[in-house]
BALOBA-1460 file (C-alpha; in Angstrom, 3 decimals):
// residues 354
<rec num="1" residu="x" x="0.000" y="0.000" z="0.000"/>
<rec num="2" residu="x" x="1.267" y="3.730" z="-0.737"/>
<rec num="3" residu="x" x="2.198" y="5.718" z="1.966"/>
<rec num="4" residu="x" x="-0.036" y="8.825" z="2.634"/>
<rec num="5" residu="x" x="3.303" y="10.546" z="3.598"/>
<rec num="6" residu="x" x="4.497" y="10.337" z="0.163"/>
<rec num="7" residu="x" x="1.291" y="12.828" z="-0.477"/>
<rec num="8" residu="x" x="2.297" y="16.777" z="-0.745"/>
<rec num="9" residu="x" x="-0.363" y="18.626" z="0.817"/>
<rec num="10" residu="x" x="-1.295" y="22.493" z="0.419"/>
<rec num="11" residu="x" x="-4.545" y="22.915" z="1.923"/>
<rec num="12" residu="x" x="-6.784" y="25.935" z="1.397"/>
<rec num="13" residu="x" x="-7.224" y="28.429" z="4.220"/>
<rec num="14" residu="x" x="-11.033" y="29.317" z="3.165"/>
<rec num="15" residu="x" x="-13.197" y="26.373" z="3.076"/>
<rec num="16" residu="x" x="-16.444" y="26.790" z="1.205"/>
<rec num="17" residu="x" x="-18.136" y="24.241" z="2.993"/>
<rec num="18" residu="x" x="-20.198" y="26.857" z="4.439"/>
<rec num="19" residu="x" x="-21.819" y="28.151" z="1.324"/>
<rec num="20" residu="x" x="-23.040" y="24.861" z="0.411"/>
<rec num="21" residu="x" x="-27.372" y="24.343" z="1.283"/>
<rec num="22" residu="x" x="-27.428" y="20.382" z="1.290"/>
<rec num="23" residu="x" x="-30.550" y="20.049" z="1.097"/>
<rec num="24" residu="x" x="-30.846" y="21.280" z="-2.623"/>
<rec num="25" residu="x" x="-28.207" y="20.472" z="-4.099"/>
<rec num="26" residu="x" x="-28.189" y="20.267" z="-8.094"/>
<rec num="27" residu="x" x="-26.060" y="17.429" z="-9.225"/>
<rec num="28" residu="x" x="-22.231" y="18.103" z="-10.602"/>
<rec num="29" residu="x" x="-22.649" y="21.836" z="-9.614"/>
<rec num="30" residu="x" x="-20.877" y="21.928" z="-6.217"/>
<rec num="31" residu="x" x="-17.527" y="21.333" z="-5.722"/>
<rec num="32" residu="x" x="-15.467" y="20.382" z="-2.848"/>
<rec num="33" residu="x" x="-12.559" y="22.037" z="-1.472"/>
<rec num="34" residu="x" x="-9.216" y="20.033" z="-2.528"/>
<rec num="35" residu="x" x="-8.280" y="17.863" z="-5.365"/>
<rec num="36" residu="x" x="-5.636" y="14.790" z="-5.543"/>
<rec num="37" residu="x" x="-3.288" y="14.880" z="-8.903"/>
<rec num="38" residu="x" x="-0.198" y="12.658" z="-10.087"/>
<rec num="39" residu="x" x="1.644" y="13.864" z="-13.117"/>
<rec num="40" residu="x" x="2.995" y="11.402" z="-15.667"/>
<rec num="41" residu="x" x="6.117" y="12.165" z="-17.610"/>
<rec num="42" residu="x" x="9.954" y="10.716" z="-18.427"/>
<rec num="43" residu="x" x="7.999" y="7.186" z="-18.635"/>
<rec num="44" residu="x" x="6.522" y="7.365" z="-14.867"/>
<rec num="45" residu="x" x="3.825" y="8.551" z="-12.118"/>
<rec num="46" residu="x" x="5.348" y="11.699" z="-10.347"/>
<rec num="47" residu="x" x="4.738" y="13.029" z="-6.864"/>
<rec num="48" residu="x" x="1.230" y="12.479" z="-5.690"/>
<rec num="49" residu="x" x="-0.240" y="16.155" z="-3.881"/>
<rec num="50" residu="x" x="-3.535" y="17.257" z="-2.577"/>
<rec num="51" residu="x" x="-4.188" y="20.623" z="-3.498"/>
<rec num="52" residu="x" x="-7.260" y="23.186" z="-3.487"/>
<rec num="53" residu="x" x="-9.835" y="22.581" z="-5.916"/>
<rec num="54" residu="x" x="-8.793" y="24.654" z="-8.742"/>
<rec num="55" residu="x" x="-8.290" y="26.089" z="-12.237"/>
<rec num="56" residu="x" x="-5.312" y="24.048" z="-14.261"/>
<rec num="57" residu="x" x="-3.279" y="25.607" z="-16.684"/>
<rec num="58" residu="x" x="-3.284" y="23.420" z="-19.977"/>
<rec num="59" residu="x" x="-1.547" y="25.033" z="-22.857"/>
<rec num="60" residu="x" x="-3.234" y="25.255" z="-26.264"/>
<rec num="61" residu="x" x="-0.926" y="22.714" z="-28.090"/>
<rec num="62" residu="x" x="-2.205" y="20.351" z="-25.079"/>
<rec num="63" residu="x" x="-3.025" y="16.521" z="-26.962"/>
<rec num="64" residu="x" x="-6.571" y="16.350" z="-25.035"/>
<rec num="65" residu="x" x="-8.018" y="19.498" z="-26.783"/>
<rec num="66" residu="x" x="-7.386" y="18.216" z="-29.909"/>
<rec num="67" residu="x" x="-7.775" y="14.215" z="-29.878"/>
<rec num="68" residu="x" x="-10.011" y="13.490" z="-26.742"/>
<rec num="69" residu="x" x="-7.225" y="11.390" z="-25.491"/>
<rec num="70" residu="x" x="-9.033" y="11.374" z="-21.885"/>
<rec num="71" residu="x" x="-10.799" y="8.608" z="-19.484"/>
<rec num="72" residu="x" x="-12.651" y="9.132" z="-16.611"/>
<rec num="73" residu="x" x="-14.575" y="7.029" z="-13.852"/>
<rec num="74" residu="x" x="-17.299" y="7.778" z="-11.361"/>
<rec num="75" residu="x" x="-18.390" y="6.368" z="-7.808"/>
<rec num="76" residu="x" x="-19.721" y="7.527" z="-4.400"/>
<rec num="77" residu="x" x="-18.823" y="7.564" z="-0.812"/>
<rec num="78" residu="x" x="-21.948" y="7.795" z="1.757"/>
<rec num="79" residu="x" x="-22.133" y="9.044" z="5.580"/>
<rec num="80" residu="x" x="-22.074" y="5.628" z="7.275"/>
<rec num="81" residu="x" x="-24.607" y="4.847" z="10.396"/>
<rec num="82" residu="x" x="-21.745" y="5.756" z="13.116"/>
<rec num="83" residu="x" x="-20.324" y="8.865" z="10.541"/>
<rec num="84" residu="x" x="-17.688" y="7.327" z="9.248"/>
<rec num="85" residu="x" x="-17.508" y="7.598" z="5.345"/>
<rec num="86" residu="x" x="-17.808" y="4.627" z="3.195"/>
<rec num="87" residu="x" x="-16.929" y="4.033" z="-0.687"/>
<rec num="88" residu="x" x="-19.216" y="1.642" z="-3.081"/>
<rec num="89" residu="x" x="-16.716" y="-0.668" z="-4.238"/>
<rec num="90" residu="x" x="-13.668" y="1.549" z="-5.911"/>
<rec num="91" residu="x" x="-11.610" y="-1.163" z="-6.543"/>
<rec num="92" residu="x" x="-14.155" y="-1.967" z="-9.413"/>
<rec num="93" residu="x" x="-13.828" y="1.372" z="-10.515"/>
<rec num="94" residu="x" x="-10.159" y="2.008" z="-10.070"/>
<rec num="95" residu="x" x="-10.253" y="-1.772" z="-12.225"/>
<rec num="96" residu="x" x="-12.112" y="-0.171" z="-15.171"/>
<rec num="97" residu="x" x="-10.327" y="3.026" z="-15.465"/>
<rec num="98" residu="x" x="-7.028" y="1.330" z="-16.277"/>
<rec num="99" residu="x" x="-8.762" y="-0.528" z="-18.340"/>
<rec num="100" residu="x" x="-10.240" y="2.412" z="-20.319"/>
<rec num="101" residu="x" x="-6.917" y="3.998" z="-20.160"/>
<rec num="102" residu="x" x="-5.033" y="0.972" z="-21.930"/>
<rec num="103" residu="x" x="-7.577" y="1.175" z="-24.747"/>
<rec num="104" residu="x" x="-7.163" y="5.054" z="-24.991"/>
<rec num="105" residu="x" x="-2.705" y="4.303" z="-24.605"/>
<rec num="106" residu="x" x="-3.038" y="6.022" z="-21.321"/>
<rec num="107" residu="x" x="-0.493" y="4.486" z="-18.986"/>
<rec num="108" residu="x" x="-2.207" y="2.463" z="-16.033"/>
<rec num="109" residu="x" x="-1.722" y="4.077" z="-12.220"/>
<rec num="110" residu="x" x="-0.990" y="1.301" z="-9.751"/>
<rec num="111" residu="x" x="-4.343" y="0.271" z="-8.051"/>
<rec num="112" residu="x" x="-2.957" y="0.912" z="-4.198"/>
<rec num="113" residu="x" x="-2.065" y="4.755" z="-5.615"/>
<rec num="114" residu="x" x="-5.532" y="5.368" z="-6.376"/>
<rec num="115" residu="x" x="-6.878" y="3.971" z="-3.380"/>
<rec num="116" residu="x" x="-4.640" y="5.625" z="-1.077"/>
<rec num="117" residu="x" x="-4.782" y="8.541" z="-2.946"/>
<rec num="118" residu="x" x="-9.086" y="8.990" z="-2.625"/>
<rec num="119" residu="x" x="-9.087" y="7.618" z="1.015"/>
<rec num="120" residu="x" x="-6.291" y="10.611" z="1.979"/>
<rec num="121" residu="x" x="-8.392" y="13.080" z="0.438"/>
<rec num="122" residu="x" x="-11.757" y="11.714" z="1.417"/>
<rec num="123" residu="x" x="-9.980" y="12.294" z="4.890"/>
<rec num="124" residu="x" x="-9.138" y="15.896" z="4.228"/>
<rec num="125" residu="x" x="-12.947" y="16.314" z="2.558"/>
<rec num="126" residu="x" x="-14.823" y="14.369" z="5.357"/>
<rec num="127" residu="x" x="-17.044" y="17.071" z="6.298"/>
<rec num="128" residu="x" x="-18.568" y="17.375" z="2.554"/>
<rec num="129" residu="x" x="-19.828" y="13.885" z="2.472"/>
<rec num="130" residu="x" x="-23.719" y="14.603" z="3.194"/>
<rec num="131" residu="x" x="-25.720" y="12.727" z="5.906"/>
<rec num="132" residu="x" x="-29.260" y="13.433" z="4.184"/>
<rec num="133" residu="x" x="-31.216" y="10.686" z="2.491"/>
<rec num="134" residu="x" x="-30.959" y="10.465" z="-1.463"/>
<rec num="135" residu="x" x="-27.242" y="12.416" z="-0.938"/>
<rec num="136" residu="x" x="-23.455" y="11.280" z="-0.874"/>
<rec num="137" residu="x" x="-20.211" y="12.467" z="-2.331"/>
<rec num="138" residu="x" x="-19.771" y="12.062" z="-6.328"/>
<rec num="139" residu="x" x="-15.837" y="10.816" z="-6.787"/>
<rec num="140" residu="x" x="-14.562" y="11.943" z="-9.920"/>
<rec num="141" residu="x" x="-11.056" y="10.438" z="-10.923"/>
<rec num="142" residu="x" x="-9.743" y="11.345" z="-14.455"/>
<rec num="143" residu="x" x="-6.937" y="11.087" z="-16.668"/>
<rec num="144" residu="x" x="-6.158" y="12.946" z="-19.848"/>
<rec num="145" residu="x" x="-3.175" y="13.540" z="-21.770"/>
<rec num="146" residu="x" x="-1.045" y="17.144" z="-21.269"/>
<rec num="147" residu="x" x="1.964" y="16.724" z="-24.264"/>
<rec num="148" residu="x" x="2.365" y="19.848" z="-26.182"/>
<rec num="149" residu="x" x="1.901" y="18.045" z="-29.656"/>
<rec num="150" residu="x" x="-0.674" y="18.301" z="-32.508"/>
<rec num="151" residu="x" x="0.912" y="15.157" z="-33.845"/>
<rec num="152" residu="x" x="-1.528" y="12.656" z="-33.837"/>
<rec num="153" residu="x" x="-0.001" y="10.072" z="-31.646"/>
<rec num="154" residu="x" x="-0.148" y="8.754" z="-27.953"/>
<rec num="155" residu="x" x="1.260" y="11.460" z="-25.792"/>
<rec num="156" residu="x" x="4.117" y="11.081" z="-23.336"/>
<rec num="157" residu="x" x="2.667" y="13.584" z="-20.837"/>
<rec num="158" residu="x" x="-0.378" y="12.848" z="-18.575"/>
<rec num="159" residu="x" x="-2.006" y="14.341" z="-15.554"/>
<rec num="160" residu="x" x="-4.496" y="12.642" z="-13.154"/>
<rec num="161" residu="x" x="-6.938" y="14.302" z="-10.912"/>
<rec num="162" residu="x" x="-9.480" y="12.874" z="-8.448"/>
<rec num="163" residu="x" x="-12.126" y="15.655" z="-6.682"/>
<rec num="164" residu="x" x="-15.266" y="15.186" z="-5.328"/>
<rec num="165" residu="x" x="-19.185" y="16.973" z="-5.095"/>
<rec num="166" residu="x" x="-21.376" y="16.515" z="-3.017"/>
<rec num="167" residu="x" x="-24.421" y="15.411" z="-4.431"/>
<rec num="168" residu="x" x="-28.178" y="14.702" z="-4.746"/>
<rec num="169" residu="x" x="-30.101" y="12.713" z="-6.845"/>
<rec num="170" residu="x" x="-29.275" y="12.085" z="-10.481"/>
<rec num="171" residu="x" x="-33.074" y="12.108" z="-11.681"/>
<rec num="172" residu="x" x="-35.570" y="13.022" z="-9.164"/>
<rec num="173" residu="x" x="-38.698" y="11.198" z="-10.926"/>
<rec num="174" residu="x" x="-39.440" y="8.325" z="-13.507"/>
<rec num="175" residu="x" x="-37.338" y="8.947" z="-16.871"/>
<rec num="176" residu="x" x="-39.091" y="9.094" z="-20.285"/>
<rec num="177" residu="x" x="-36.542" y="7.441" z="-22.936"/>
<rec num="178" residu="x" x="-36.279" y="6.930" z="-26.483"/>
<rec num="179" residu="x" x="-34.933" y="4.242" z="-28.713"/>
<rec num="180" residu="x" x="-32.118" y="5.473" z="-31.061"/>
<rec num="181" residu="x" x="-32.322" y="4.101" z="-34.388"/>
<rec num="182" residu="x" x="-30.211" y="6.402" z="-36.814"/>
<rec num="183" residu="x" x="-27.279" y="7.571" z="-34.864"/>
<rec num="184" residu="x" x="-24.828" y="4.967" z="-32.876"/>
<rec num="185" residu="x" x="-23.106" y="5.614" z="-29.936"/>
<rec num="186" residu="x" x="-20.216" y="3.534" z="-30.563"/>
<rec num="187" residu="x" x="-19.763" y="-0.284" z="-32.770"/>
<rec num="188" residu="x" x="-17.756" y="-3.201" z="-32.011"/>
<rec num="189" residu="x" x="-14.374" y="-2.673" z="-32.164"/>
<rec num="190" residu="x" x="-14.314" y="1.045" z="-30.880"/>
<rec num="191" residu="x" x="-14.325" y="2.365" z="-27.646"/>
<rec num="192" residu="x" x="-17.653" y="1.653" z="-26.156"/>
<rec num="193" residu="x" x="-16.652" y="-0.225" z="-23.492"/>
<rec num="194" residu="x" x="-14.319" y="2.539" z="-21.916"/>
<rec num="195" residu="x" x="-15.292" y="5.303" z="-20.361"/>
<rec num="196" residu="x" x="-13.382" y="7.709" z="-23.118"/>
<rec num="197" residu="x" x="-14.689" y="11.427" z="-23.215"/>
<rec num="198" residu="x" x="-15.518" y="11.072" z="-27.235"/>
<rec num="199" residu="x" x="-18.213" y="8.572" z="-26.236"/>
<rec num="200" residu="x" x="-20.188" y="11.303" z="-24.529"/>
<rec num="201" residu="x" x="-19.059" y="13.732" z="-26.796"/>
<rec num="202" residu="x" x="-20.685" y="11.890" z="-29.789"/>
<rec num="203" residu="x" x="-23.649" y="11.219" z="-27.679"/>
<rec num="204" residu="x" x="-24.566" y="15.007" z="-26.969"/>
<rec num="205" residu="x" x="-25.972" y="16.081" z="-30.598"/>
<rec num="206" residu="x" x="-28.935" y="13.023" z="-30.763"/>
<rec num="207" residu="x" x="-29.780" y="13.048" z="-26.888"/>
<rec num="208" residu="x" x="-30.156" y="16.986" z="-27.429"/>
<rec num="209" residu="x" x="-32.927" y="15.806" z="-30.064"/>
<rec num="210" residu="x" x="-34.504" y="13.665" z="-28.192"/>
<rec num="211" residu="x" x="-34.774" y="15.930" z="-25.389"/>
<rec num="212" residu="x" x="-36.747" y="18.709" z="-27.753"/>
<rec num="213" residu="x" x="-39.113" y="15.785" z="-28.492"/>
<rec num="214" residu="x" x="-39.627" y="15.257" z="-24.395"/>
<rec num="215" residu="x" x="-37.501" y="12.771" z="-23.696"/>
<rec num="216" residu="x" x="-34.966" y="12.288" z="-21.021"/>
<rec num="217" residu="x" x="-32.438" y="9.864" z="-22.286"/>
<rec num="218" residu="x" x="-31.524" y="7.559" z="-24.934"/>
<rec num="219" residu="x" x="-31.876" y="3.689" z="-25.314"/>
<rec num="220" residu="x" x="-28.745" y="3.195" z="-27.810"/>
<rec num="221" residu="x" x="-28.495" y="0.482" z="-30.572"/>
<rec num="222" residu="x" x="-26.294" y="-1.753" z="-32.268"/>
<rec num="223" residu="x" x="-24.340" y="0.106" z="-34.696"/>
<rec num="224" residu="x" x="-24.278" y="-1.921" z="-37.158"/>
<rec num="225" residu="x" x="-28.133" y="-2.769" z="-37.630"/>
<rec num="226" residu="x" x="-29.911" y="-0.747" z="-34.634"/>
<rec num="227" residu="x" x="-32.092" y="-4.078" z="-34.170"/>
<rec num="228" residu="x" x="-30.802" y="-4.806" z="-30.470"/>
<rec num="229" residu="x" x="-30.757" y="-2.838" z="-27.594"/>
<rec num="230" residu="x" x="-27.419" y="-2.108" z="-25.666"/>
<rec num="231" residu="x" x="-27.508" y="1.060" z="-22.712"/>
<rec num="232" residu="x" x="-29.092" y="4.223" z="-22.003"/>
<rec num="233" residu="x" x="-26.400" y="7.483" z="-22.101"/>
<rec num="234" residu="x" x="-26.023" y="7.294" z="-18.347"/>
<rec num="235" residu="x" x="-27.182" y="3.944" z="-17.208"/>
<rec num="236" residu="x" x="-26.944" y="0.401" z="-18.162"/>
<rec num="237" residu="x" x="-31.030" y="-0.904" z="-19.448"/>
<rec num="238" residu="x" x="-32.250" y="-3.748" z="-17.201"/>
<rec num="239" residu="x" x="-35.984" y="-5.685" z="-17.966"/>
<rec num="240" residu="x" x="-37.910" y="-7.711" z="-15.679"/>
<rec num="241" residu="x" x="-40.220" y="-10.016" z="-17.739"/>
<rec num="242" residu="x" x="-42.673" y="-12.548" z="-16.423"/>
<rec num="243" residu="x" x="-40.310" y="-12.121" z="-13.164"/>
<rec num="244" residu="x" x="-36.687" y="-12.375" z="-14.973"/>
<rec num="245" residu="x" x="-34.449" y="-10.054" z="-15.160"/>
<rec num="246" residu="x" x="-33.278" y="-9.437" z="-18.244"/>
<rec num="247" residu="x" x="-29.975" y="-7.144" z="-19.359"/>
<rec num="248" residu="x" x="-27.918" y="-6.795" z="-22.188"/>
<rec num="249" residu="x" x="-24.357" y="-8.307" z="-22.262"/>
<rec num="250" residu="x" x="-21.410" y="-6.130" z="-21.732"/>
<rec num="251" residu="x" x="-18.636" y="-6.970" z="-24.930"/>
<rec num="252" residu="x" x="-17.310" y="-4.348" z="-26.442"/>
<rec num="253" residu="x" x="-19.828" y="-1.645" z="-27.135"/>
<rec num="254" residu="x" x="-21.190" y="-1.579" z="-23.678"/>
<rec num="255" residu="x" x="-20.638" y="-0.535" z="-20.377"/>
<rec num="256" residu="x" x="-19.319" y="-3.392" z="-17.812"/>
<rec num="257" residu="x" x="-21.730" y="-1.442" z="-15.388"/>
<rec num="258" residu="x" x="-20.513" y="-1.696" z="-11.591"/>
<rec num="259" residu="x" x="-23.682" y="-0.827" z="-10.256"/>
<rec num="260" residu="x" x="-25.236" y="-3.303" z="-13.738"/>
<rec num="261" residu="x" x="-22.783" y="-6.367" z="-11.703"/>
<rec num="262" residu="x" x="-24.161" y="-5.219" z="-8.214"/>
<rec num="263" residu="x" x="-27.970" y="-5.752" z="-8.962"/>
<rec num="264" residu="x" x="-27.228" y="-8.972" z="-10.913"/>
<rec num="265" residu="x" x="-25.566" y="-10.207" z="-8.129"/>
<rec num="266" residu="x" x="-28.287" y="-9.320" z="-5.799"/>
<rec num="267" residu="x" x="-31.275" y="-10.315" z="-8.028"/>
<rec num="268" residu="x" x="-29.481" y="-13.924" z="-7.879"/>
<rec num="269" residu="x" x="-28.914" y="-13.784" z="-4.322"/>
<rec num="270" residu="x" x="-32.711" y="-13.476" z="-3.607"/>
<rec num="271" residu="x" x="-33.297" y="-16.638" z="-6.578"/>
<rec num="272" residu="x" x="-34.824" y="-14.616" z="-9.059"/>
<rec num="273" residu="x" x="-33.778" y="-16.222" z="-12.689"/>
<rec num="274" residu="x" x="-31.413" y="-13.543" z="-14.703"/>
<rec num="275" residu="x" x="-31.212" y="-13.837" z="-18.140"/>
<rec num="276" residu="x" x="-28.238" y="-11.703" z="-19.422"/>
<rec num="277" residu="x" x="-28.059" y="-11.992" z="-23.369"/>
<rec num="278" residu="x" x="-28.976" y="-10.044" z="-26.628"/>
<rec num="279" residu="x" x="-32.302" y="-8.246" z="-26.558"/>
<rec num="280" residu="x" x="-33.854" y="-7.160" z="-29.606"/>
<rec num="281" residu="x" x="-35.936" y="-3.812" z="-30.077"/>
<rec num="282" residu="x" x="-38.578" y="-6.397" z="-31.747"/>
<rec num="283" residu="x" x="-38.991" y="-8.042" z="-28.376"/>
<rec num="284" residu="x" x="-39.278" y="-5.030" z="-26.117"/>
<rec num="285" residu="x" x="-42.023" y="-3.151" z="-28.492"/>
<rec num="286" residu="x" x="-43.892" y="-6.019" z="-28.882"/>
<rec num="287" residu="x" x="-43.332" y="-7.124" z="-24.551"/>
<rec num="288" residu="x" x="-45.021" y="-3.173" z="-24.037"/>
<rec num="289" residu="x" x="-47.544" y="-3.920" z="-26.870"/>
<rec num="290" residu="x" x="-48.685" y="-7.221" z="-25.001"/>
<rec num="291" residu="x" x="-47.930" y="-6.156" z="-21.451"/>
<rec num="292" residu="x" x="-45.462" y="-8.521" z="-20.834"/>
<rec num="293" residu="x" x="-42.506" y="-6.271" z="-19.345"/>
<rec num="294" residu="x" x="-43.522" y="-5.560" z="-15.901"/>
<rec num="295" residu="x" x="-40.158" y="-2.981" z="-15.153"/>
<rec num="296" residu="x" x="-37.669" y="-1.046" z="-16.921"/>
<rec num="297" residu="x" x="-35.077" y="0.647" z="-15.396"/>
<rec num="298" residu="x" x="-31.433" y="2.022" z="-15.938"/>
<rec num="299" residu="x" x="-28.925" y="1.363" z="-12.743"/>
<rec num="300" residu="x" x="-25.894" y="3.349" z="-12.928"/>
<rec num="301" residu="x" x="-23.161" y="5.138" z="-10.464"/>
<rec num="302" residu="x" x="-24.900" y="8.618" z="-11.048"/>
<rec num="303" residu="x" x="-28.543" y="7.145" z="-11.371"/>
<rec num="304" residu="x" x="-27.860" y="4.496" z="-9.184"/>
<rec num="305" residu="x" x="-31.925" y="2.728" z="-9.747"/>
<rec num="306" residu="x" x="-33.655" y="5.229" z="-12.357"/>
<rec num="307" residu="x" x="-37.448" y="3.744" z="-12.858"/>
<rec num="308" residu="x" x="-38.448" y="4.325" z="-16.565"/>
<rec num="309" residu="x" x="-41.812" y="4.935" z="-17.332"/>
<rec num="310" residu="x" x="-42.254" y="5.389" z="-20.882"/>
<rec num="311" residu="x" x="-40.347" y="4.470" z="-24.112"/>
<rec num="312" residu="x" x="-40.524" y="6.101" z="-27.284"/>
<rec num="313" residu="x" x="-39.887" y="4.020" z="-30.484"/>
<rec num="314" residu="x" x="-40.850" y="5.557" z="-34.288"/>
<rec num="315" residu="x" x="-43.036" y="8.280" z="-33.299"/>
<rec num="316" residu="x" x="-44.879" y="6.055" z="-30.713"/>
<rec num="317" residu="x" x="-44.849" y="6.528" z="-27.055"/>
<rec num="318" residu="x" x="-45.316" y="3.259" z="-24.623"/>
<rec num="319" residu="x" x="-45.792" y="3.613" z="-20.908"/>
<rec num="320" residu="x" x="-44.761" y="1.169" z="-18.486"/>
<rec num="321" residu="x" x="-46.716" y="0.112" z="-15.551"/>
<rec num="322" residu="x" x="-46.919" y="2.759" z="-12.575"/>
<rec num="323" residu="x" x="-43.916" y="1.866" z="-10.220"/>
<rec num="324" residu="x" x="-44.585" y="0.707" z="-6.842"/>
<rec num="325" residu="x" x="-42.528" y="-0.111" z="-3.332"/>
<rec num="326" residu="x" x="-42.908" y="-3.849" z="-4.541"/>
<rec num="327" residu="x" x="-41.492" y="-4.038" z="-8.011"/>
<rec num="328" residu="x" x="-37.714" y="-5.572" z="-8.121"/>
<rec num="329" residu="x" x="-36.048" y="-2.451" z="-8.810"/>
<rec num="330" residu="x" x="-37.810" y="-0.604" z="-5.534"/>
<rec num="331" residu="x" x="-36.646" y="-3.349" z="-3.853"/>
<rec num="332" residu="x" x="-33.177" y="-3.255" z="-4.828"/>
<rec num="333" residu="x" x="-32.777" y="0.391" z="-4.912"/>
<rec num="334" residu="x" x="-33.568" y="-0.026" z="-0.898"/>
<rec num="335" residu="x" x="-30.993" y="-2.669" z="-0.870"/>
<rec num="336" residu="x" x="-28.656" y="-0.778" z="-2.491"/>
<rec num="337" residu="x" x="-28.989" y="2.031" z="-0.082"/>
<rec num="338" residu="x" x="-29.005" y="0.381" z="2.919"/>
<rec num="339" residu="x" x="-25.608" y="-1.503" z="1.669"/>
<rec num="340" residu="x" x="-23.748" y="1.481" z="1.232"/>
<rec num="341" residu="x" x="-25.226" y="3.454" z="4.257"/>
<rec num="342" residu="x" x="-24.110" y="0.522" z="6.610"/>
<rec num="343" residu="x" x="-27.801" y="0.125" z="7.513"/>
<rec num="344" residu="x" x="-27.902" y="-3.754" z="5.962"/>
<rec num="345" residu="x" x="-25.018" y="-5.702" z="6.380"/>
<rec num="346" residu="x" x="-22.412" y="-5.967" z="3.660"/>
<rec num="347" residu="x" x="-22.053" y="-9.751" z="2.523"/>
<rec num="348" residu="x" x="-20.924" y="-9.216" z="-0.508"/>
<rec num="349" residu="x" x="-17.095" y="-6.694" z="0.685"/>
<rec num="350" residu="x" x="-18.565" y="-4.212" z="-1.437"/>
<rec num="351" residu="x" x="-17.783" y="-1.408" z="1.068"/>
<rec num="352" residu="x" x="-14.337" y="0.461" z="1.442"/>
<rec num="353" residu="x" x="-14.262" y="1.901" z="4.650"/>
<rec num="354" residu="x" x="-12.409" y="5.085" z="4.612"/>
C-alpha cells in the first residue's frame, strides 16, 4: 500500500463548505474544497499532492483538446450509520479506469495509488460527504493527456486528478426514454466499453434531439443494424419479464456497469432467474404492446436505480406500468442504499471503509 506521507499537501485556508445548502443540491454543480493529482512524464507517475480545488493551466498545443485522449470514472462515498464515510466498491472502478486507459494508450496508475490517494483526500474532505437521504459524495477520478503536440499520436505527458461533489439525486422522478435508431453511440471494435470522453461527446448532438421531443435519455443500438438494444447514455437498461431479469451483455460496445454487476448479483442472491443476453428492439415493443414487461429501469453510479416509465420508439410513445414499493427495482434500490449506508449488512465486501 502507498504511503499517505508520500502525499504533498497544500490545503486551502477558506473552506467553502459553508456556502453549500445540502438540502438542494443540483447534481455536478458543487464542488469540494481540494483535489488529488499525479503527473505522468519521463515514462513514470510523479509526486502524488492534494491541493485546493482549482483552475489548471493546460496550454493550447495540449493533446486532449485536440484528440479526446481522456478517461474518466465515477463512484460515491456515503455518511455511514456511526459517521464514518464509506466508498461503493472503488476497486471496481479504479479496475475499469485502467482498463479504459489501456484502450485510450493512457499508462495504467498502480491500483494501491488510487486507493490511497481517494481515502487521503476523502480524509481531508470528510465534512462534505452529506448525511441526508438520497445524498453522498460524487468521486470523480480522471486522466487525460497534457503533451504539447498536434501530432496525432499517444502522448508522453499525462495528468491525473481525483475531486469530489457533493451530491443529490441524479433524476428526481421516472425517466421518459427513447430508442435510437439512426445515430450509434459507438460499434464493435471502438471504444464503447471505456469510459473515453468522445463517447459522450458523440452522444450530446442526438440526446439533445430527443430531449426537444420530451424525452430524457436515450436507449442506444447496435451500430451496425440498430435491431438490439445495448444502454441508455447514463445507465446500463435492465428488464424484468414474467419475473426475470433481463440485461444486455457487456462486450465491447457496452458498459461493464458496476452498479449493472451489483444488482445482478443481488437479483441472484434473492433466486430470481437472470437472463443476461442479446435483446432485440422487436422483443421489447412487442413485450409493451402485449404487457409482458412488468419494469424497466437504468442502474448506474450517477442514477444508481432510475425507474423508466415510458419508451418512445418511431413516433410512438409506450408507458410502463406505474412503479410501486414492490417491483424488483424498488426493492433493490432499498438494498442498495441500505448496503452502502451501513444500515444492511455488507455480505458481498462491497464497502471500502475510509
Amino acid at each position: 500500500m502507498a504511503d499517505s506521507n508520500k502525499i504533498t499537501k497544500r490545503l486551502t485556508d477558506r473552506s467553502r463548505l459553508s456556502e453549500v445548502d445540502f438540502k438542494n443540491i443540483a447534481f455536478g454543480h458543487v464542488y469540494s474544497d481540494h483535489m488529488f493529482m499525479i503527473d505522468y512524464l519521463d515514462g513514470m507517475w510523479q509526486k502524488q499532492s492534494i491541493e485546493p480545488y482549482d483552475y489548471i493551466k493546460l496550454l493550447p498545443g495540449a493533446a486532449i483538446l485536440h484528440y479526446a485522449q481522456t478517461v474518466f470514472e465515477g463512484l460515491k462515498a456515503y455518511r455511514g450509520q456511526n459517521g464514518e464515510t464509506l466508498v461503493f466498491r472503488p476497486d471496481m472502478n479504479f479496475k475499469r479506469l485502467n482498463k479504459s486507459a489501456e484502450r485510450l494508450c493512457i499508462p495504467n496508475i498502480p491500483e494501491d495509488i488510487l486507493m490511497n490517494g481517494m481515502d487521503e483526500l476523502l480524509r481531508i474532505d470528510s465534512a462534505w460527504v452529506p448525511d441526508l437521504p438520497g445524498t453522498s459524495l460524487y468521486i470523480r477520478p480522471f486522466i487525460f493527456a497534457t503533451e504539447e503536440n498536434i501530432g496525432v499520436k499517444p502522448a508522453d505527458k499525462y495528468k491525473f486528478i481525483l475531486f469530489t461533489c457533493p451530491v443529490g439525486a441524479y433524476y428526481s422522478k421516472p425517466v421518459k426514454v427513447k430508442i435510437e435508431t439512426i445515430f450509434s453511440r459507438t460499434v464493435s471494435g471502438g471504444t464503447g466499453f471505456a469510459k473515453a470522453g468522445g463517447n459522450y461527446a458523440s452522444s450530446l448532438y442526438p440526446a439533445k434531439l430527443a430531449n426537444e421531443d420530451g424525452y430524457d435519455q436515450l436507449i442506444w443500438t447496435d451500430g451496425q443494424t440498430h435491431k438490439f438494444i445495448e444502454e441508455a447514455g447514463t445507465m446500463n437498461l435492465m428488464f424484468v419479464v414474467d419475473n426475470v431479469l433481463i440485461t444486455a451483455e457487456t462486450g465491447d460496445t457496452v458498459l461493464n456497469g458496476i452498479t449493472r454487476d451489483s444488482v445482478i448479483t443481488l437479483a441472484r442472491d434473492w433466486g430470481m432467474q437472470v437472463e443476461v443476453r442479446q435483446i432485440t428492439v422487436e422483443e421489447v415493443i412487442s413485450g409493451l404492446e402485449e404487457g409482458k414487461i412488468q419494469e424497466a429501469f437504468g442502474v448506474g453510479t450517477a442514477a444508481t436505480v432510475a425507474h423508466i416509465e415510458l419508451i418512445g420508439y418511431e413516433g410512438k410513445d409506450y408507458t410502463l406500468p406505474e412503479i410501486n414499493d414492490e417491483f424488483f427495482s424498488s426493492r433493490v434500490a432499498r438494498e442498495l442504499d441500505g448496503i452502502k449506508t451501513g444500515k444492511i449488512a455488507d455480505k458481498f465486501g462491497w464497502i471500502h471503509k475510509v
